[in-house]
C-alpha positions as CSV (number, residue, x, y, z in Angstrom):
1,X,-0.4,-4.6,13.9
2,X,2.8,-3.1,14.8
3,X,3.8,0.2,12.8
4,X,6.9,0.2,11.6
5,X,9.0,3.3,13.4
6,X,9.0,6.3,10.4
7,X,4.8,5.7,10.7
8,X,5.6,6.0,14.6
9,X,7.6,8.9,14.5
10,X,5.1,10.5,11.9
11,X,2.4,10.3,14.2
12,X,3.5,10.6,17.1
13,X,4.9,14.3,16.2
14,X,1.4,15.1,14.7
15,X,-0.3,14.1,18.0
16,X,2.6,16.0,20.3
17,X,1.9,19.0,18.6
18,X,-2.1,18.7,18.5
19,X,-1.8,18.4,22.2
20,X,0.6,21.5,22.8
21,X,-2.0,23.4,20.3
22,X,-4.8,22.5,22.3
23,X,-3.7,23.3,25.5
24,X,-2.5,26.4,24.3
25,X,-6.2,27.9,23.3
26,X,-7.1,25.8,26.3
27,X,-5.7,28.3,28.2
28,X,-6.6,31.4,26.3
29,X,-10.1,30.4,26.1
30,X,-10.2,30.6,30.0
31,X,-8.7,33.9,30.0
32,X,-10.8,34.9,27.6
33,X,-14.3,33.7,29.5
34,X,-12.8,34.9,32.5
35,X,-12.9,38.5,30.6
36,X,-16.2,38.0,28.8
37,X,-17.7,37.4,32.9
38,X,-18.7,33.9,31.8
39,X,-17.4,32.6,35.0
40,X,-19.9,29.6,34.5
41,X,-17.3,27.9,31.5
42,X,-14.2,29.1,33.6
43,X,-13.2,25.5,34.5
44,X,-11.0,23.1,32.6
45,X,-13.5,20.8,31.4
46,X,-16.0,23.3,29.4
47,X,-12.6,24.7,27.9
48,X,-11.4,21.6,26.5
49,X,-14.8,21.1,25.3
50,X,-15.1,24.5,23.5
51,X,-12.1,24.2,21.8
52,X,-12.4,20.4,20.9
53,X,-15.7,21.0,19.3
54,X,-14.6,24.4,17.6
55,X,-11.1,23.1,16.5
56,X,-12.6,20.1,14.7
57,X,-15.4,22.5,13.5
58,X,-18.3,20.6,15.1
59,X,-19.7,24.1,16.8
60,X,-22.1,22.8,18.7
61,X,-23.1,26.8,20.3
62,X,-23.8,26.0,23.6
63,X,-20.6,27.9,24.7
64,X,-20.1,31.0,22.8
65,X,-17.1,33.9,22.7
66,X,-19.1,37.3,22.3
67,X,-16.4,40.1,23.0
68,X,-14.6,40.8,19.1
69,X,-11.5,39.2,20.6
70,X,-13.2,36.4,21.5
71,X,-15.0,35.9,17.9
72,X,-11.9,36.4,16.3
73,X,-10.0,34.2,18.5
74,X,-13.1,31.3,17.6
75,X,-12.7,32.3,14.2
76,X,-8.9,31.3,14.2
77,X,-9.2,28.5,16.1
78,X,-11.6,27.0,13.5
79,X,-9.4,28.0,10.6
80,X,-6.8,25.9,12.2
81,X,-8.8,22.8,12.7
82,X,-9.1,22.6,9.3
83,X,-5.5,23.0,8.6
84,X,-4.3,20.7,11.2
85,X,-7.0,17.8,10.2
86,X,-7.8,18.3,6.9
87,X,-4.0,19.4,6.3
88,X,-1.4,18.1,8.4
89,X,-3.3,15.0,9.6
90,X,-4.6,13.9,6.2
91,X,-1.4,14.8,4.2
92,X,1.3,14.5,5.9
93,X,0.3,11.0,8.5
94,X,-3.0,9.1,6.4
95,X,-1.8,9.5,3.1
96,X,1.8,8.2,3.5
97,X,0.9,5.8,6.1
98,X,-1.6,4.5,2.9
99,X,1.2,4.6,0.3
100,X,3.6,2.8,2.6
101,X,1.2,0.1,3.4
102,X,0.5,-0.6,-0.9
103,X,4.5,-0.1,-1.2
104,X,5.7,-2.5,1.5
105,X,8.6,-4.0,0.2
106,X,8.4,-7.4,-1.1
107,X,9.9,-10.3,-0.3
108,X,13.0,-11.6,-2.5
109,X,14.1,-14.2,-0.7
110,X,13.6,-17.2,0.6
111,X,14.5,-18.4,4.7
112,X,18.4,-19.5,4.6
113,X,16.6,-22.7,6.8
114,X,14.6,-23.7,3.3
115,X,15.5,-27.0,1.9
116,X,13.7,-30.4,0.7
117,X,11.5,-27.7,-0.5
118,X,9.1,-27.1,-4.0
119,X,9.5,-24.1,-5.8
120,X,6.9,-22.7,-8.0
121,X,7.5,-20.5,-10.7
122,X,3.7,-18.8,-11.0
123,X,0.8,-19.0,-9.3
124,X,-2.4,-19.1,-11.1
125,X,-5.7,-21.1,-11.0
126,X,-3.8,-25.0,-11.3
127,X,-1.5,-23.9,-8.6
128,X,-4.2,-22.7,-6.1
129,X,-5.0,-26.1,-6.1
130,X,-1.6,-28.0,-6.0
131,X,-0.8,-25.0,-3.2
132,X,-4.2,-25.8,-0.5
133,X,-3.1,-29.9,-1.2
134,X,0.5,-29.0,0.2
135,X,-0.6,-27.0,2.8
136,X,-2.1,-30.1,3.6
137,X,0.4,-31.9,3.5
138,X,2.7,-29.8,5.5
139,X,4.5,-30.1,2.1
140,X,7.7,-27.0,2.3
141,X,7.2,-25.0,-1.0
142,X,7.9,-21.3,-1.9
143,X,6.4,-19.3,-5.0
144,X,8.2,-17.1,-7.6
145,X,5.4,-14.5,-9.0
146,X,6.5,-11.2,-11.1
147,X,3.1,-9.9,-11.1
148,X,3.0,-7.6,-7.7
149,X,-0.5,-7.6,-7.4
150,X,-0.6,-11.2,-7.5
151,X,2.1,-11.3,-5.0
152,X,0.7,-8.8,-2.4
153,X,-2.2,-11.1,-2.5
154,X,-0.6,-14.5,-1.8
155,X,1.4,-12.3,1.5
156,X,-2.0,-11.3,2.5
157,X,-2.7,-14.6,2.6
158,X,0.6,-15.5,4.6
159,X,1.6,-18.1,2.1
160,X,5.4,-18.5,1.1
161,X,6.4,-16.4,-1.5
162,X,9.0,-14.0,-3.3
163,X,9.3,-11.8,-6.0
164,X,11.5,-11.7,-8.9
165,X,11.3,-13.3,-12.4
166,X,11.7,-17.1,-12.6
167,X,13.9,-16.7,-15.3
168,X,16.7,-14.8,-13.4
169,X,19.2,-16.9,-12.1
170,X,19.2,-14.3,-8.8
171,X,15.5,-15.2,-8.4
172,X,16.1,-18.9,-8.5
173,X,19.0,-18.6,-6.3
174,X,17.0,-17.0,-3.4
175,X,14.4,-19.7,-3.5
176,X,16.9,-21.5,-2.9
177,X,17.0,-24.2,-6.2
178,X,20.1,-26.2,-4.9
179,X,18.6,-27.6,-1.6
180,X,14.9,-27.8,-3.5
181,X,13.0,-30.9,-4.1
182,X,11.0,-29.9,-7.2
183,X,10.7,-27.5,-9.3
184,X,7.5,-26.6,-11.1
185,X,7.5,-24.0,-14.2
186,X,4.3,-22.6,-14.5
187,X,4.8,-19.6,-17.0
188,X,4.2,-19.3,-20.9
189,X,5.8,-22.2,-22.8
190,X,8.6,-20.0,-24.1
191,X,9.6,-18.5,-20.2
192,X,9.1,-22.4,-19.3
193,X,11.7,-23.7,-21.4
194,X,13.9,-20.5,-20.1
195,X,13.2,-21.7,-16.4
196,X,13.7,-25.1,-17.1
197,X,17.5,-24.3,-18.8
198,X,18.1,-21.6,-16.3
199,X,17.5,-24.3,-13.5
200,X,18.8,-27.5,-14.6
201,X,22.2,-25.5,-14.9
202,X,21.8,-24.4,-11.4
203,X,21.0,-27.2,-9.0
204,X,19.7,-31.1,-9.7
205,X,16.4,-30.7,-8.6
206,X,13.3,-32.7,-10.2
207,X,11.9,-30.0,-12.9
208,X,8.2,-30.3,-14.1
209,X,7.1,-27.9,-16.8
210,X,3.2,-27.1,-17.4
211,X,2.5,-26.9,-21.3
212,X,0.0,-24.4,-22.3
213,X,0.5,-26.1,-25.6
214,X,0.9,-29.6,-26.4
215,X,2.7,-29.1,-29.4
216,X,5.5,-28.0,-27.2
217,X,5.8,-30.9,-24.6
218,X,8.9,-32.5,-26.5
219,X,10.4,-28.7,-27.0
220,X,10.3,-28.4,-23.2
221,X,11.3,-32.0,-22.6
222,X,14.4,-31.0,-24.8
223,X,15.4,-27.6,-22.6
224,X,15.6,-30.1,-19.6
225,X,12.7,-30.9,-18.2
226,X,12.3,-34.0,-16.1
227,X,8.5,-34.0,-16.8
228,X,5.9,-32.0,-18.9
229,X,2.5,-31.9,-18.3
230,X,-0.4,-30.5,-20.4
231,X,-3.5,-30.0,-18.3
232,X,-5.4,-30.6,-21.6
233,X,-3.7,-33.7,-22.5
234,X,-4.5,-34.8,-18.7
235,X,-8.2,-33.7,-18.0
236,X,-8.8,-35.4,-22.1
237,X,-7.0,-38.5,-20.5
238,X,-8.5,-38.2,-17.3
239,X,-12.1,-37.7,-18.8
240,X,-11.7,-40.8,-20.9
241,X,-10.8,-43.2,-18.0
242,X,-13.7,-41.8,-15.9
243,X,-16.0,-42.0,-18.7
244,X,-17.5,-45.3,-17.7
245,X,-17.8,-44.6,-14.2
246,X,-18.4,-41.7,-11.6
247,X,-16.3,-38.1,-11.8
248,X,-14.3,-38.0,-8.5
249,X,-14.7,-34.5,-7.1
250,X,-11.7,-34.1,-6.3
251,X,-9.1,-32.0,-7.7
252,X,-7.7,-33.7,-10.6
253,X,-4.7,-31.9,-11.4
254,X,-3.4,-31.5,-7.8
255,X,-4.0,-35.4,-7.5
256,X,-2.4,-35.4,-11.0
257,X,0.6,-33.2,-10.0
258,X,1.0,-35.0,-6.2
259,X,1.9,-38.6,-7.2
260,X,5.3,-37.0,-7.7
261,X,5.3,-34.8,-5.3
């Protein structure tokens, strides 16, 4: 994954100056063997060793400082580890780099290309569905969810999607309701009627409302809408035709839903 160029930046500083720190007590750690008479760790290798292991406080104690100014020099070099991994490195590269990646910004628009296309307004359960049979379909459709969790979910997913409230005219407007196919409103009954006014004044695209209710498929029908469906009405309806013979497995509202589409 490619990290967008503050993360870069970030990191990259934190690793320049880890490397300038550690060949600094590289360096010192030599001069400091080389006065201690441990000629046998007076070689570039053991040093970065030493100070790797002390500096991320691993201490393994097979290479040891025993002059005062060598202990003291340990002791310092340990201190900073901590700061500069537990500190620096934790604080000020993870943690941001985390609260980036939960706050990336989302997606409020559809592509300018977008056209012949279905928009709909909230996904839930019934729209998983109708969603996996267009992708089947090579169907075009983008989705309109205010719920970012819900949202951050269908982008990990990579499926088409923006954010914004359905109700907006903005919102509609970036999913581009003038060059769309269908619309489906797929909110409470009360933000369905809202849609369906907010985008049969906007474009001329086929509008199909889902009624939580029943008692409010003629309300919706009035606010505009070229269909309503109830999925209780249809899965009563679609129960009593089957009742004499075998329950496809299939998904019955998508199959409901598609014979428009």
């Amino acid at each position: 994954m490619k990290l967008p160029a503050m993360w870069r930046r970030s990191l990259y500083h934190y690793l320049g100056i880890s490397l300038g720190v550690v060949i600094i007590y590289t360096i010192i750690f030599l001069l400091l063997v080389n006065y201690e008479g441990q000629t046998q760790f007076y070689n570039p290798v053991d040093a970065l060793y030493w100070v790797i292991s002390t500096t991320t406080t691993v201490g393994y104690g097979d290479i040891v400082l025993t002059s005062p100014i060598g202990k003291i020099f340990a002791i310092f070099v340990q201190l900073s580890g901590i700061v500069m991994v537990f500190g620096i490195l934790i604080t000020f590269v993870i943690t941001p780099w985390f609260e980036r990646a939960l706050n990336m910004p989302l997606p409020t628009k559809a592509p300018d290309s977008f056209s012949s296309h279905i928009i709909i307004c909230g996904y839930n359960r019934l729209m998983e569905t109708l969603v996996d049979e267009l992708e089947d379909q090579k169907v075009k459709y983008i989705i309109i969810e205010d719920n970012e969790e819900i949202l951050r979910g269908l982008i990990e997913k990579k499926l088409p999607c923006i954010y914004g409230k359905a109700t907006d005219d903005k919102t509609l407007e970036n999913a581009r309701v003038r060059n769309a196919r269908f619309l489906i409103a797929n909110r409470s009954d009360e933000e369905n009627a809202s849609i369906v006014l907010t985008a049969s004044s906007l474009a001329d695209a086929y509008i199909i409302a889902v009624a939580e209710d029943s008692a409010n498929v003629k309300y919706l029908k009035y606010a505009g809408a070229n269909r309503v469906v109830s999925p209780k009405l249809v899965l009563g309806r679609f129960l009593g035709k089957k009742s004499t013979g075998p329950l496809c497995n299939g998904a019955w509202w998508c199959n409901y839903i598609s014979g428009w589409i």
